[in-house]
N, C-alpha and C positions, 0 to 999 in steps of 0.2 A: 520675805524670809530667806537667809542665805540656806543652803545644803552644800556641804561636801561630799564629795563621790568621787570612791578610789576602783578603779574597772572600769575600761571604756572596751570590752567586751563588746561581741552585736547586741548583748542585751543592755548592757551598761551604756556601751554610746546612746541609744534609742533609747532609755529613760532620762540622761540627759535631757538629749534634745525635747523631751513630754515635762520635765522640771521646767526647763524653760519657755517652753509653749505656755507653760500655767503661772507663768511671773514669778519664780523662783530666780534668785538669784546663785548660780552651780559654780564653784569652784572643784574643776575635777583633774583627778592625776590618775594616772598611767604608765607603767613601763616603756609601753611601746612609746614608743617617742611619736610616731606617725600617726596613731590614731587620736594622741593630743592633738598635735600641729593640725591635724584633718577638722576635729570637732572647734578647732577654737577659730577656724574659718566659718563655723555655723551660725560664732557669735556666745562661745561657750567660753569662761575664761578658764585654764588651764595654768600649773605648774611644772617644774621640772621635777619637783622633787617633793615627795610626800609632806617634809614637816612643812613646806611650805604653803601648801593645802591649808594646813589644820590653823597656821597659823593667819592665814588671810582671815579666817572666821572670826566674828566679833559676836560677843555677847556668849548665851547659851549653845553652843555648838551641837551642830544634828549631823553627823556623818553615816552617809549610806556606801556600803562595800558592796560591790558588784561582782565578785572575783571568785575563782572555784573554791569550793567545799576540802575542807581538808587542813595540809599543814599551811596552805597559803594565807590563809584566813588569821591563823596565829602569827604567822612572821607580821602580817599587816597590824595586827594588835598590839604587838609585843613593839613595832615602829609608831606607834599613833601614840601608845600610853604617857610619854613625859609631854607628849602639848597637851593633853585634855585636862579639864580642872571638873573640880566634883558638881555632880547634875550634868555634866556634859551627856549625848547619846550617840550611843552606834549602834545602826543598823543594820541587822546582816539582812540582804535582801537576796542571798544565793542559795542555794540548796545545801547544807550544813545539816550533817546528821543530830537532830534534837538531843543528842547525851554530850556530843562537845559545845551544842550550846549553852546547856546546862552549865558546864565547869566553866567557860567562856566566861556566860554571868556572875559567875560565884567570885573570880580571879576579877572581873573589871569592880565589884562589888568595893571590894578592898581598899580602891583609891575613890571611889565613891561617884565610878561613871556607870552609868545607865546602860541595859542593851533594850533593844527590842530585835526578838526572830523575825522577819517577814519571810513567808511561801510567798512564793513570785510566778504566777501563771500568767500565759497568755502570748507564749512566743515573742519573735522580735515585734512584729507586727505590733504585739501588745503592750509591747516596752513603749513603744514610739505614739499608738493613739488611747491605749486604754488596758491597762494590768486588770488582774485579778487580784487582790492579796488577803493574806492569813495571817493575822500579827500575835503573837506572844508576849509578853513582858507584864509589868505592872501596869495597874489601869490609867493611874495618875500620867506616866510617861506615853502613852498611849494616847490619852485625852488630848497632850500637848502636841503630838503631832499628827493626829486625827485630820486635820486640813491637808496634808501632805498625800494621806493613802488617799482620801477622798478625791484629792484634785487628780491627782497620775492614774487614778482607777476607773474602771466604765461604771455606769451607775450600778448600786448595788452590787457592786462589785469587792468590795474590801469588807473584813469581821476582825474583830477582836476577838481573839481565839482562847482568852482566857492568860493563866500565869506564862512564866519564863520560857520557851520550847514547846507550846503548844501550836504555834505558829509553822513553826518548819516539822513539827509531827503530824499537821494537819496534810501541809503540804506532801509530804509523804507518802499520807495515805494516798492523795491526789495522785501523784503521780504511780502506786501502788494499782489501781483500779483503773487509770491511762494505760498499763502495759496488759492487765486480761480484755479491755475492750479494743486494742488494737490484734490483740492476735486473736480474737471470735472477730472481727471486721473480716482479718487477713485469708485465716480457715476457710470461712465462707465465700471468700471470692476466689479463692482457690478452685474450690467442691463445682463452682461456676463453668471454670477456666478447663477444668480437668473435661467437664461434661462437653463443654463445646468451646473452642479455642475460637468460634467464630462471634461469638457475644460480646458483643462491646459494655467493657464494663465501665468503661464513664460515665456510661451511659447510663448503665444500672446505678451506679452510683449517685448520678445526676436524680433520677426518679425517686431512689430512696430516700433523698433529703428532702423531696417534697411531700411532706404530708404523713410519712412512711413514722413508728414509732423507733426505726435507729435512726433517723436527722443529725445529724450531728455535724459539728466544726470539725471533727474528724472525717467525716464520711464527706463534708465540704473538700478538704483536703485529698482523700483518697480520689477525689475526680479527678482536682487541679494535677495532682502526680500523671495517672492515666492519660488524661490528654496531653501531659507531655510527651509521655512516652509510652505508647499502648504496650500493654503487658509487661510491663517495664525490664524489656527485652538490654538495656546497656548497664544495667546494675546487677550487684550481684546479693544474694539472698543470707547476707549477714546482718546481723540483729547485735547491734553492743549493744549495752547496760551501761549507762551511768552511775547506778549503785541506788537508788529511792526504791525501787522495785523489792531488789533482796533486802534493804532493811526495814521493807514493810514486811516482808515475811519473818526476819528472823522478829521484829516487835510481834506480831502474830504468835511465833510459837512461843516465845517468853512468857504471854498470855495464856497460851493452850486457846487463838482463836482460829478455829479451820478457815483456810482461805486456798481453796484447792485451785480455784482460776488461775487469783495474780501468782501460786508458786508454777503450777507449769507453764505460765504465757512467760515466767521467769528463766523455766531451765531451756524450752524453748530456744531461747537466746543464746544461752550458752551452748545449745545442740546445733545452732545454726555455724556458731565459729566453727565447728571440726566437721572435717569434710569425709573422712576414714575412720571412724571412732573405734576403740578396741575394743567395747564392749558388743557392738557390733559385731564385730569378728567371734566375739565368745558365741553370741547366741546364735552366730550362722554354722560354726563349728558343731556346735552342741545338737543341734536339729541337724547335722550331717550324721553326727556320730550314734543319734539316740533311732533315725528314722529314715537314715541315708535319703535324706533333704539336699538337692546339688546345691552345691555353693558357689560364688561368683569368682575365678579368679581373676588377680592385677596381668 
């Protein structure tokens, strides 16, 4: 079965090369010109130029997009739409917030190509030996490439997540309940770190994945971090946000579902970027002014 794949991203090259590992045949493009030239040394055939992707594909076309979330997602659509013919499919396998893929569907609808949403979990790592995935769309288009999730996925690993955007709101949530169990991880080894600076928390970390009821691939992770660099003393303690986190909160309040974790492991984040906040300053003013509380001067 051929695939197209446009994103040779660290996750897009590394599903690539798991397409190929599992007897797919990938014609993939890319911008970077370099990370073509690099994969197609793996044994990956590559184009220069998108329509020419779409048009190596014979028969029913399956195209998987690998590329950020957002307007990029549409210029690639809006470039792919005159080679595809009706029952063609595209796959968004990036993180794409479920209301544009909603419209996405409704707009490819029109000329009569197919999408399906996939959530895409499981790091590079998992791009390369075993995804996770969350698929949305119709079931019929779903059934037809059911081999696809199955092969690139660890077992048990892939669901059909029901209609059009259930797939990338599932994933969502995912990554929504990924940002409150890393910052209760982070808190915690903090409360650690503050108590005694001499507790090796690889350590801890190491013992709590055995046996311990937080195990996790995260708390796997939290080791491999630490032993590289104990107390992670060369980085500095900024948290971006990729954006799935806040719009599992804002689908939350649309709802009226309390989700008090994932909102503060949310703003969290955003208190991490500002180093001097001026809200800060009001309430160190204010407890000067109400209780003549010292305050810190710059």
């Amino acid at each position: 079965m051929q695939i197209g794949l446009v994103g040779l991203g660290k996750m897009g090259y590394n599903l690539a090369l798991n397409f190929k590992s599992k007897g797919f045949e990938v014609v993939a493009f890319d911008v970077n010109k370099s990370a073509a030239e690099k994969i197609s040394k793996e044994g990956v055939s590559t184009t220069s130029v998108m329509s020419d992707m779409a048009l190596a594909l014979s028969g029913r076309k399956v195209i998987w997009l690998m590329v950020p979330a957002g307007h990029v997602v549409d210029v690639v659509l809006n470039n792919l739409k005159i080679y595809l013919n009706p029952g063609d499919i595209i796959i968004d396998g990036g993180n794409s917030h479920f209301k544009d893929t909603l419209a996405r569907a409704r707009d490819l609808e029109k000329i009569g190509v197919e999408l399906l949403d996939c959530g895409t979990s499981g790091g590079i790592d998992g791009a390369r030996n075993g995804v996770c995935t969350m698929i949305g769309g119709k079931k019929e288009v779903f059934d037809y490439c059911e081999s696809i999730f199955k092969a690139i996925s660890v077992p048990n690993g892939f669901l059909y997540c029901g209609k059009t955007g259930n797939g990338h709101f599932t994933k969502m949530v995912h990554n929504g309940i990924e940002y409150g169990m890393m910052q209760a991880m982070a808190e915690g080894l903090e409360v650690l770190h503050r108590y005694d600076t001499e507790v090796d928390l690889a350590a801890v970390s190491k013992v709590w994945n055995h046996g311990s009821v937080v195990r996790s691939w995260l708390m796997e992770l939290t080791q491999s971090a630490l032993e590289k660099d104990k107390n992670l003393e060369s980085i500095k303690s900024v948290m971006h946000s990729s954006g799935e986190g806040k719009w599992t909160v804002e689908a939350a309040l649309e709802m009226g579902v309390p989700t008090p974790v994932i909102t503060m492991s949310l703003l969290m984040r955003y208190r991490s970027q500002v180093e001097d906040t001026f809200s800060g300053k009001v309430v160190a003013a204010l407890r000067n002014e109400f209780g003549g509380h010292a305050v810190e001067k710059k």
